[in-house]
N, C-alpha and C positions, 0 to 999 in steps of 0.2 A: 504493500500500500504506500502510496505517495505521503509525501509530509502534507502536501495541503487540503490533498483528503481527508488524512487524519484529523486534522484542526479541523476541518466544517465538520464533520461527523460529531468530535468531543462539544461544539460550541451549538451545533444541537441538541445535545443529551442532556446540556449543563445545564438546564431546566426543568425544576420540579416537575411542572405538568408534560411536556414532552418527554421524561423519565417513565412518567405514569403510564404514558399512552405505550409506548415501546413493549414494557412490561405486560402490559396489558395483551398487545399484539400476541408476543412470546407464548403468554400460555395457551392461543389457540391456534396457535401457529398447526402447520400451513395456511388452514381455512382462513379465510376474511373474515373483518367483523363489519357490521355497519356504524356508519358516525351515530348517531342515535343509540346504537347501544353504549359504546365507548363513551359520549355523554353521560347516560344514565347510571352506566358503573362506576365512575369515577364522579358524577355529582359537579359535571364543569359546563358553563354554558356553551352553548352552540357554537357562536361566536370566536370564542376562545379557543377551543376545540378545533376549530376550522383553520384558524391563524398556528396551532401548534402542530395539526397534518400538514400545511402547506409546506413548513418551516424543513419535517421533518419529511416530506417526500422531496422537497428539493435538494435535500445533503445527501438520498441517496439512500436512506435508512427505511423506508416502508416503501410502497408502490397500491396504486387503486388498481380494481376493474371492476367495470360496470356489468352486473349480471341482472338482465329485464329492468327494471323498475329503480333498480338498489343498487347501491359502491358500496363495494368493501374495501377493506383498508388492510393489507398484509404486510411482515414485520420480511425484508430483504435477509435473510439467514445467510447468503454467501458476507453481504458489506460486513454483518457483525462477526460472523465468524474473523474476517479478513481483520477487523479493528481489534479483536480480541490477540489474534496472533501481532498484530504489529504492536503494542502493548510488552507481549513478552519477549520474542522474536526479535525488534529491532532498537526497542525503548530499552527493554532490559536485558537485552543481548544473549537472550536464552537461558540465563542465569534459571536453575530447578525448582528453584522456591518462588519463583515468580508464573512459571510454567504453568495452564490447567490442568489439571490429571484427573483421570479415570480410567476405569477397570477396563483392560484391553480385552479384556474374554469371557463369557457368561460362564458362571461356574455350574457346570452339569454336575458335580458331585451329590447336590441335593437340590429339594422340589423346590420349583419356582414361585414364591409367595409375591400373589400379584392383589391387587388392592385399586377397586374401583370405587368412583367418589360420584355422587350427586348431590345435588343441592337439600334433599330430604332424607333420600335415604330410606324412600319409602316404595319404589318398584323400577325404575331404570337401574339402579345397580344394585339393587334384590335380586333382579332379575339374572344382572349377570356373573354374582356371586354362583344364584343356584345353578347357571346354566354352565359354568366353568366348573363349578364340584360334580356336574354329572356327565361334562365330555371329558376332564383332564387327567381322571386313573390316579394315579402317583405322581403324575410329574408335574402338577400343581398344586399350591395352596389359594384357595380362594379367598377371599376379605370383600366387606362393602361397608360405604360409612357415607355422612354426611356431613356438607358443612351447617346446617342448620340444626338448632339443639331442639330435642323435646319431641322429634315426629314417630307417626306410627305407621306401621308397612299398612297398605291401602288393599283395601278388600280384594279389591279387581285384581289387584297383582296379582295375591295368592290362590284365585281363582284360576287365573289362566295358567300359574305354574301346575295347580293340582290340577288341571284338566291335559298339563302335556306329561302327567305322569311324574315331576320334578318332587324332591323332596322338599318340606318345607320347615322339616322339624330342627327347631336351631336358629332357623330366620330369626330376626329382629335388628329393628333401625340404632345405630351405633352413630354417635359423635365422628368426628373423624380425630379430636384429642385422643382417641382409645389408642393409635396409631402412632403415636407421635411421641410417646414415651420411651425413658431408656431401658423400659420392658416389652415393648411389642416387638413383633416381626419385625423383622430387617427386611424392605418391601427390594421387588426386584423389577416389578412393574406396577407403574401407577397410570389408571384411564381415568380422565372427568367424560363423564358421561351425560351432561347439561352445559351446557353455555355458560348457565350461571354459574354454578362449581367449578370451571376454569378460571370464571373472573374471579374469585375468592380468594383472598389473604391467603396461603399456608406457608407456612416453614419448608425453606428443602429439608428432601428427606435426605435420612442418613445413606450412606451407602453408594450416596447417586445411580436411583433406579433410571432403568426407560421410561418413558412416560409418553402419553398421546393422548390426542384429545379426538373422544369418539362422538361426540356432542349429538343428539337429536331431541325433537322434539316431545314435552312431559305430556303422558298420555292424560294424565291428572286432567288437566285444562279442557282435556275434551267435554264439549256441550252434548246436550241431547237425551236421547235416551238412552237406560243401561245397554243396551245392545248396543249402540252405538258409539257408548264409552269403554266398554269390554273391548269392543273392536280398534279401539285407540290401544289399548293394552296389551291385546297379542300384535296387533303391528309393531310393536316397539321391541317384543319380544322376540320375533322373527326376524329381526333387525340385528338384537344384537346375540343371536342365536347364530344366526350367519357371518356376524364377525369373530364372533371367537371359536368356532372352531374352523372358520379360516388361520384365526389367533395358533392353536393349539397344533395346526399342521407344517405351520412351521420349521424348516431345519434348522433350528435352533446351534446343533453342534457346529455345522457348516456356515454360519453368519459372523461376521466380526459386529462390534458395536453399531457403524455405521452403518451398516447394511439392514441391519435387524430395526433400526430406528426407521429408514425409510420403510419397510415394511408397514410398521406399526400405524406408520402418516397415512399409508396408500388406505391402507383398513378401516381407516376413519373418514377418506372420502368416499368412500365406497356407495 
């Protein structure tokens, strides 16, 4: 990276609210978000908002496209990556302690403890706890949690798991603090499985798991009649019934870090 790329890049970031917005990008990265949501999560007016994408798509650091109606706003993964290494790489001359690090290689020695998050905690990643305990055998552990405190798993969920035959004995909606302790699992992967749960405050995890963001639509929301909202419910479950054991077929042994990450990306456009 050039020296005076670097400076526009840093003299974008060096603002609280264009910090926010980046951030924010990151954890739904690849997918776009809309200005209007990034508004509403971050609590910043329109205006504002508008003047801190302009700022930060002209340094180079996000890029739009318009899909029908709506722009989304996506976080450039190559420029940060590129800013990230010129940091250590040419600022600090590769010095080790300056370096990022992470685990070059997934340890197949034991089961893979993965951990999906929604914003309740009460049937999108209910769903794909139960549905990961009943395609992954031994070679994984499943978890679900939420970031909202106090919910209860939603009737419809546990209806359509017990209608595909799924266990349900053991469900129950968990914080996502249960997780976060220097007693729980050491997580290997982590999915937000809501939009909102990606925009959500958490702490990195220890360990630096994988993580993607498999985002759809909360069947909850659906209007109408019970048939109508049950039918919100197995569609979400068919959804991500099909991503994980696309998940789960994985050649896991054969993947280096990178490769296994883009995987994870593709599975969440899907």
């Amino acid at each position: 990276m050039e020296y005076e790329a670097a400076t526009r890049h840093f003299a974008a970031l060096g603002h609280p609210g264009r910090l926010s917005v980046v951030r924010l990008l990151l954890r739904h990265a690849p997918r776009g978000v809309r200005p209007t949501e990034i508004a509403g999560t971050l609590g910043m007016k329109s205006n504002t908002l508008s003047h801190h994408l302009a700022e930060l798509e002209g340094a180079g650091l996000i890029g739009s496209a318009r899909e029908g109606r709506s722009l989304f706003y996506t976080v450039r993964l190559p420029e940060l990556a590129a800013l990230i290494a010129y940091l250590g790489q040419d600022c600090g001359r590769g010095r080790p302690d300056l370096m990022p690090t992470h685990p070059t290689e997934i340890d197949m020695d034991r089961p893979f403890n993965v951990l999906f998050i929604c914003s309740g905690n009460s049937a999108r990643s209910i769903f794909a706890e139960a549905i990961l305990r009943s395609l992954g055998g031994t070679r994984f552990r499943a978890f679900s949690a939420g970031t909202r405190p106090n919910s209860v798993l939603n009737p419809f969920a546990i209806e359509v798991l017990e209608r595909n035959g799924l266990d349900t004995s053991g469900l129950r909606s968990k914080h996502v603090a249960e997780f976060e302790g220097p007693e729980a699992p050491r997580m290997d992967f982590v999915f937000t499985v809501c939009d909102q749960a990606a925009s959500d405050e958490c702490a990195p995890w220890p360990g630096q798991p994988l993580t993607a963001h498999w985002g759809m639509p909360d069947p909850a929301k659906a209007e109408g009649t019970d048939a109508e909202k049950g039918l919100a419910f197995a569609k979400a479950f068919g959804e991500l019934h099909r991503r994980i054991s696309a998940f789960t077929q994985l050649p896991f042994d054969q993947l280096e870090r990178l490769a296994l990450q883009q995987h994870l990306d593709r599975l969440g456009e899907a």
